[in-house]
C-alpha positions in Angstrom: 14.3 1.6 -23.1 15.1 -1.1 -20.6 19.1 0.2 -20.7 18.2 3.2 -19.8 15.6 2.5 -17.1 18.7 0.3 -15.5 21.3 2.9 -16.6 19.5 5.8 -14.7 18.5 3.5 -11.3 21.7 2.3 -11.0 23.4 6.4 -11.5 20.5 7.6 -8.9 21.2 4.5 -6.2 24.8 5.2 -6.5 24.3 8.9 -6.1 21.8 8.0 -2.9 24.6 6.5 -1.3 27.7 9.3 -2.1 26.8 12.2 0.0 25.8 10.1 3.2 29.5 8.4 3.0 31.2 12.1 2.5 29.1 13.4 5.7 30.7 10.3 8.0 34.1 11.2 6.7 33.6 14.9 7.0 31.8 14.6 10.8 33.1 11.0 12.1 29.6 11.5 13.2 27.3 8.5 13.0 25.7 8.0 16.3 22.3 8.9 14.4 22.5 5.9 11.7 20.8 3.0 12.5 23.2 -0.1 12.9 20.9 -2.4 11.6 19.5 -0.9 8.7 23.1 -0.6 7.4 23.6 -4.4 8.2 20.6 -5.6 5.6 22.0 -2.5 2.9 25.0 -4.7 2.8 23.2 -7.8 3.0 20.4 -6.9 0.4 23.2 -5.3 -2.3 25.5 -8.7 -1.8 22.5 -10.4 -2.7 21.4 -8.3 -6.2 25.3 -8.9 -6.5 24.6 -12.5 -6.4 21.8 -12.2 -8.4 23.3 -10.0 -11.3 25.9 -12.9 -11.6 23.7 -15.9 -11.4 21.5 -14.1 -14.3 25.0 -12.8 -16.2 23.6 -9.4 -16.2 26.7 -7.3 -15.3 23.9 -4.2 -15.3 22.7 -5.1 -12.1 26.0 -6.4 -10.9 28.2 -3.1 -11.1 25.9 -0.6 -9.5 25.6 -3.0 -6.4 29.5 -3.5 -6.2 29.4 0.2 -6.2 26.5 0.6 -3.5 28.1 -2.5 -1.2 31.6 -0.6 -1.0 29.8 2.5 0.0 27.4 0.8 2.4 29.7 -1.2 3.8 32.1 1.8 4.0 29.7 3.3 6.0 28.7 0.5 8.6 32.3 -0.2 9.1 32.4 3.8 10.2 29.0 3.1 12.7 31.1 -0.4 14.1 34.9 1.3 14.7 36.4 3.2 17.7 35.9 6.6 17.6 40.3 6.7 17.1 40.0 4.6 14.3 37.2 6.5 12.4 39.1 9.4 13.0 42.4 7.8 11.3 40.1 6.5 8.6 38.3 9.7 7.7 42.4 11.9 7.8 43.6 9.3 5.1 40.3 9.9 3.1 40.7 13.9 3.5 44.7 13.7 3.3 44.8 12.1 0.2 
C-alpha cells in the first residue's frame, strides 16, 4: 500500500508541474508567477532530493529530479530576457 501511495503522489506532483511549464513555453508569459515562490520549489525539491538519497529511497528521489527540472525550468523562464525566453521557448516548439 505504501508503493502505491508514493507511486501516485509522485505521478500527481509531476503532473502539477507539466501544464504550468507548457503555458511559459507556449505564452513566454510569466509576469504573473511569483519569483520567489519558484525560488523555495527549487529549493524545497533539491532538498527531498537530498533527503531521498541520504535515506536510499530512490522513490522519493526520482519524482523530485523530475519536479526540480521542471521548476527550475520554469524560474529560469521568470529570471531571462524576454529575447532569450523567446529563443528558449522556439527550440522547445521547433523540435
Amino acid at each position: 500500500m505504501a508503493t502505491a501511495l508514493g507511486i501516485a503522489a509522485a505521478v500527481i506532483g509531476i503532473v502539477a508541474f507539466v501544464p504550468q511549464a507548457w503555458r511559459v513555453i507556449k505564452t513566454r508569459d510569466t509576469k504573473d508567477l511569483a519569483t520567489y515562490m519558484w525560488i523555495l520549489n527549487v529549493a524545497a525539491f533539491a532538498l527531498w532530493i537530498s533527503y531521498g538519497i541520504e535515506l536510499g529511497k530512490l522513490a522519493i528521489v526520482v519524482p523530485n529530479v523530475v519536479n526540480l527540472l521542471l521548476s527550475a525550468f520554469i524560474l529560469m523562464m521568470k529570471l531571462v530576457s524576454k529575447d532569450t525566453k523567446e529563443r528558449i521557448a522556439s527550440s522547445v516548439i521547433d523540435s
